[in-house]
SEMIDO-505803 format. One record per residue: x, y, z of N, C-alpha, C, O in turn; residue number from 1; residue in one letter. Coordinates in steps of 0.2 Angstrom, whole numbers, plus 5000, padded with zeros to 4 digits. Example, Ala and Ser with C-alpha at 12.3 -4.5 7.8 and 13.67 -1.06 7.14 Angstrom:
<nodes>
<node <5066 4972 5039> <5062 4978 5039> <5066 4984 5039> <5071 4983 5042> 1 a>,
<node <5064 4989 5035> <5068 4995 5036> <5064 5000 5039> <5067 5006 5040> 2 s>,
</nodes>
This chain:
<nodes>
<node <4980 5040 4889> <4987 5042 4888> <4992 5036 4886> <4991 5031 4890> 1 x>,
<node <4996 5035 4882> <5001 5030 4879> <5009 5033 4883> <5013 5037 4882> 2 x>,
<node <5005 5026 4887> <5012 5028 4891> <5016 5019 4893> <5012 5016 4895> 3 x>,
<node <5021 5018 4892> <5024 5014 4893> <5024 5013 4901> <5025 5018 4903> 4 x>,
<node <5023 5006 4907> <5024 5007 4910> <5029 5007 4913> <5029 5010 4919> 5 x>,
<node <5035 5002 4910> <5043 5004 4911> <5043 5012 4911> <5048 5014 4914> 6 x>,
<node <5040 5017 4908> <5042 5024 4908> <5042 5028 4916> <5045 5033 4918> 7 x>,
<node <5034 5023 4920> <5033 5027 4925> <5036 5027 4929> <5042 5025 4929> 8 x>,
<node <5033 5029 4935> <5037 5030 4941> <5032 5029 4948> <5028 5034 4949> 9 x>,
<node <5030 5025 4950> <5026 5024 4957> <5025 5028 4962> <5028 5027 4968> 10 x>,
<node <5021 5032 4961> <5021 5039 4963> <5016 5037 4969> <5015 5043 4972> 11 x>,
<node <5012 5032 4972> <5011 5031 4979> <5005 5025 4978> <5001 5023 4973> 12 x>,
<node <5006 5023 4985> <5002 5017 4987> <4992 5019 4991> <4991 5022 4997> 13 x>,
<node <4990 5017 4988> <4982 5015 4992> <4981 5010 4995> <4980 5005 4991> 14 x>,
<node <4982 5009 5001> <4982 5002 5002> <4973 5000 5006> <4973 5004 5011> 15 x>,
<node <4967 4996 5005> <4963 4994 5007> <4966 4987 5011> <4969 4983 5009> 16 x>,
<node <4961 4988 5018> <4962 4981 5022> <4957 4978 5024> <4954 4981 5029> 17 x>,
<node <4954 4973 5022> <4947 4967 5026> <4950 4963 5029> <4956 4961 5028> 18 x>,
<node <4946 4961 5034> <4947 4953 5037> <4943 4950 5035> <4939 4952 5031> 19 x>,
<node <4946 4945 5037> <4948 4938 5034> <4939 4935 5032> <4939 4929 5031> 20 x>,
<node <4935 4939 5033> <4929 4939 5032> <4926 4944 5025> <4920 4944 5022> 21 x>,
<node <4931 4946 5024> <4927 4950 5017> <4927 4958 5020> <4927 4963 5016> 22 x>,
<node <4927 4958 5027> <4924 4965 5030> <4928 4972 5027> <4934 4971 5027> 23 x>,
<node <4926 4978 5025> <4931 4982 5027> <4933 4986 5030> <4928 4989 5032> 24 x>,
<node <4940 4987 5033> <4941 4988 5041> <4943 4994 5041> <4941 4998 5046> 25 x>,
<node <4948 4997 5034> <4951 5006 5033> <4956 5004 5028> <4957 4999 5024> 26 x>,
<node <4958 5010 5029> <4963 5013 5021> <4969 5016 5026> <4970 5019 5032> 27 x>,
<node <4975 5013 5020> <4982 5020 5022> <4985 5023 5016> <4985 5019 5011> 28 x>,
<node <4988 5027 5016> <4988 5028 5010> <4995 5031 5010> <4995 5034 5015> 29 x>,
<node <5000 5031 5006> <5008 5032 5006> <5007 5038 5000> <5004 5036 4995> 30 x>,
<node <5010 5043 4999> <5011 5047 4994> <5020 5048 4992> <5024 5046 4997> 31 x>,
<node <5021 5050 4987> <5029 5050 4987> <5031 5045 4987> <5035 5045 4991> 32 x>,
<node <5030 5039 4983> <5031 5031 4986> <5039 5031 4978> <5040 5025 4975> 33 x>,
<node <5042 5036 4977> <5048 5036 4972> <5054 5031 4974> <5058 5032 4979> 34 x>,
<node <5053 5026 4969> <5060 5022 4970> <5061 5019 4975> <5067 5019 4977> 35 x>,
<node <5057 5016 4977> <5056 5011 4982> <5051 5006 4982> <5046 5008 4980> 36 x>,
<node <5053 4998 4986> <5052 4992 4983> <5044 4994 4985> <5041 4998 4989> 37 x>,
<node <5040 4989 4979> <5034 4990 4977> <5030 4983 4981> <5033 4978 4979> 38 x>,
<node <5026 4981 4986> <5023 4974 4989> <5021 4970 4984> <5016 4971 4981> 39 x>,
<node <5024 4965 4982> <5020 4958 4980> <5015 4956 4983> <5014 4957 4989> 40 x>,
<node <5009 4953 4978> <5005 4948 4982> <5009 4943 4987> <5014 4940 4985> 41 x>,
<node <5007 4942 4992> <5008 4937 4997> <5015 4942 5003> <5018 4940 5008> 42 x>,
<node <5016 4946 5000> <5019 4952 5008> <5018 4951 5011> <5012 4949 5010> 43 x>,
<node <5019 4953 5017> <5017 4954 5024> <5019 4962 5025> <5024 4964 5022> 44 x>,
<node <5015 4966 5029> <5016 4973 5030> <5014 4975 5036> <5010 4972 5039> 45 x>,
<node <5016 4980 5038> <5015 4983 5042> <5011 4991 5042> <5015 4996 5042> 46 x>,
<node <5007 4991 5042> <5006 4999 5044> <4999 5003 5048> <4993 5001 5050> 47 x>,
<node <5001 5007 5048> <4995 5010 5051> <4988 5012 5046> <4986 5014 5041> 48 x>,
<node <4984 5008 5050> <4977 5010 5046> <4973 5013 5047> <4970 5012 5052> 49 x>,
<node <4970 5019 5043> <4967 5024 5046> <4959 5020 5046> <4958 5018 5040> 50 x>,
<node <4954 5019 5050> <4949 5016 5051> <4943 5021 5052> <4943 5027 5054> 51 x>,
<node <4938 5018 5048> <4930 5024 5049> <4931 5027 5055> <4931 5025 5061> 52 x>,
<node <4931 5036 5054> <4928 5039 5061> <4936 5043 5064> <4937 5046 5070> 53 x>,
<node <4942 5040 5059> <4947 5045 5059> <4953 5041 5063> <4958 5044 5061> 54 x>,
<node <4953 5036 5067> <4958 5035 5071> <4963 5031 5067> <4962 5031 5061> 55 x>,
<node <4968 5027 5069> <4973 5024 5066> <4973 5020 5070> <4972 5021 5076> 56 x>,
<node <4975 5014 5068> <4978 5007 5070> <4984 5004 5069> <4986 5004 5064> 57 x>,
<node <4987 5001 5072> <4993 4998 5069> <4991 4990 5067> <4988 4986 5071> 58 x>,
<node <4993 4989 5059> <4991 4983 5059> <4996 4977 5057> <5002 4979 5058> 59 x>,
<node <4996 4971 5054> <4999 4966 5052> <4994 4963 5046> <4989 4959 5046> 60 x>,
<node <4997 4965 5040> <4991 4963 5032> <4997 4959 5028> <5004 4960 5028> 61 x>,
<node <4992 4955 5025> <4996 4951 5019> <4993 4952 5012> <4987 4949 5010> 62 x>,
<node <4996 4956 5006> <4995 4956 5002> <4990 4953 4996> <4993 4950 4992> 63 x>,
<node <4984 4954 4995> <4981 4949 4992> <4979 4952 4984> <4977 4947 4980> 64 x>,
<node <4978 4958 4980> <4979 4959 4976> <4985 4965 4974> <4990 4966 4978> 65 x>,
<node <4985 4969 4969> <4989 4973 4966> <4986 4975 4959> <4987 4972 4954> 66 x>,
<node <4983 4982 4961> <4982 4985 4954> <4984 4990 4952> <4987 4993 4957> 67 x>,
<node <4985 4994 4945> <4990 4997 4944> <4985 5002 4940> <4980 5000 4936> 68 x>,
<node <4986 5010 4941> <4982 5014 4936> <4985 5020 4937> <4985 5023 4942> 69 x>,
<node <4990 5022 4930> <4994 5027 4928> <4989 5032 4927> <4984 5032 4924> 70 x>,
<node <4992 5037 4928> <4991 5045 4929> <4994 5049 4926> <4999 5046 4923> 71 x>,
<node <4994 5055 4926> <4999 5062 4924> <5000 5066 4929> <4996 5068 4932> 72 x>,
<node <5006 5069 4931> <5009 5071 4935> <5006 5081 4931> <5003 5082 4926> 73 x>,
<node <5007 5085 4935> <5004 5091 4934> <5009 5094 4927> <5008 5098 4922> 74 x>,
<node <5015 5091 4930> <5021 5094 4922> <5021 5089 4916> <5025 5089 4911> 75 x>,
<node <5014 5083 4917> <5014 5079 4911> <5017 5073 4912> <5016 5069 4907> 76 x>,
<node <5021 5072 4918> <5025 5063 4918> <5020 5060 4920> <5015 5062 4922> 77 x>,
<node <5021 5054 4919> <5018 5048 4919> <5020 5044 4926> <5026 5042 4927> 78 x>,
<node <5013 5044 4930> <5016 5041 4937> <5009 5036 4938> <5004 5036 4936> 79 x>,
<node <5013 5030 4943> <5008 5025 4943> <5006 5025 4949> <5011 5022 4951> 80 x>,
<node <5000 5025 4955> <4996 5022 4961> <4994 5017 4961> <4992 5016 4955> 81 x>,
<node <4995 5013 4965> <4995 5005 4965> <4991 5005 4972> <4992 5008 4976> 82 x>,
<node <4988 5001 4971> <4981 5000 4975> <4982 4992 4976> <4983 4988 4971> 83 x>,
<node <4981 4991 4982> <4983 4986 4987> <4978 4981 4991> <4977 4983 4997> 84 x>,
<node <4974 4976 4990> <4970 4974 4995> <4973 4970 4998> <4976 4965 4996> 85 x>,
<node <4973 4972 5004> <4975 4968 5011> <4971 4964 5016> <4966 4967 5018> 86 x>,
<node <4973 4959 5018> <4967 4955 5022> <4974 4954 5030> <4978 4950 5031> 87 x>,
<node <4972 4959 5035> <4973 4958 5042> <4973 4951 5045> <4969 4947 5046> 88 x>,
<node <4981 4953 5046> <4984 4946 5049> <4982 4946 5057> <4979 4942 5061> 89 x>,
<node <4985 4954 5059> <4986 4953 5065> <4985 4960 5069> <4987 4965 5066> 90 x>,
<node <4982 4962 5075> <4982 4970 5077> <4990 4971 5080> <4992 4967 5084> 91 x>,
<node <4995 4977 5079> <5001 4976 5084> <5002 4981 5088> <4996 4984 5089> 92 x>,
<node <5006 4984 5089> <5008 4989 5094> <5016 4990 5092> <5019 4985 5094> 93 x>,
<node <5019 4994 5088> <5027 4992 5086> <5030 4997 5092> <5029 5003 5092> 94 x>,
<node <5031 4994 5094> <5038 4997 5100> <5042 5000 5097> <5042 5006 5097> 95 x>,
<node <5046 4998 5093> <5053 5002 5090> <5050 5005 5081> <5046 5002 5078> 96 x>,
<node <5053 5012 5080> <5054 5012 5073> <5053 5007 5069> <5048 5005 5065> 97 x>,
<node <5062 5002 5070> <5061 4997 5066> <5055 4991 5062> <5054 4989 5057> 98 x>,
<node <5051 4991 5068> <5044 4986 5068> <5040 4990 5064> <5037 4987 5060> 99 x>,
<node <5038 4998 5063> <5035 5000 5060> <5036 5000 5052> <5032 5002 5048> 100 x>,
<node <5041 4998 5050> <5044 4998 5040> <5042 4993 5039> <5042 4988 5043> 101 x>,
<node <5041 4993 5032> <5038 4984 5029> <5043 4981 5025> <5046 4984 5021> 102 x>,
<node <5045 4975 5026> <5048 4973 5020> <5046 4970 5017> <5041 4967 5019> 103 x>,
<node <5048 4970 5010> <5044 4968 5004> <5050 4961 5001> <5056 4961 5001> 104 x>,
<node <5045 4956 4997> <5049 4952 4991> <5052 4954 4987> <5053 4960 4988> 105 x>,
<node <5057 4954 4980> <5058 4956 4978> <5054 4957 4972> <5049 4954 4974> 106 x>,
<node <5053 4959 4966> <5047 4959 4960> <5051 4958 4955> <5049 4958 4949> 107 x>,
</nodes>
């Protein structure tokens, strides 16, 4: 598909997470991810990790790659999944909302 990636639209995140040993620990995965900030390598993030055998985790990961691989939407637009390897900082517990959203660098 020739698609410009200035044309696309970041249509969701796959995020992989190992420690700091190589291991891997689970997947989270964001759908609908339109128009909102994208993680740089070296982010810090927050979120829930779905781990082998179904349960969720809350974690603390720090960005360490970003790949990008555009697709076709079913009416033919062009959208991109970015795929995320994360290496766990930290396990958390977020008390409030706020502690569960990530902030991101700017790109």
């Amino acid at each position: 598909m020739a698609t410009q990636c200035r044309d696309a639209t970041v249509a969701g995140l796959w995020i992989e997470v190992y420690d700091s040993s190589g291991h891997y620990l689970g997947q989270a995965v964001y759908f609908d991810w339109w128009h909102r900030p994208l993680p740089s390598v070296g982010d810090r993030l927050t979120l829930d990790l779905t781990v082998p055998g179904g349960s969720s985790q809350p974690i603390i990961g720090e960005v360490c790659l970003r790949q990008f691989d555009v697709q076709e939407t079913p009416d033919g637009q062009p959208a991109v999944w970015v795929r995320l390897v994360t290496r766990r900082i930290a396990t958390c517990r977020p008390t409030t909302p706020q502690q569960q959203s990530a902030t991101f660098s700017a790109n």
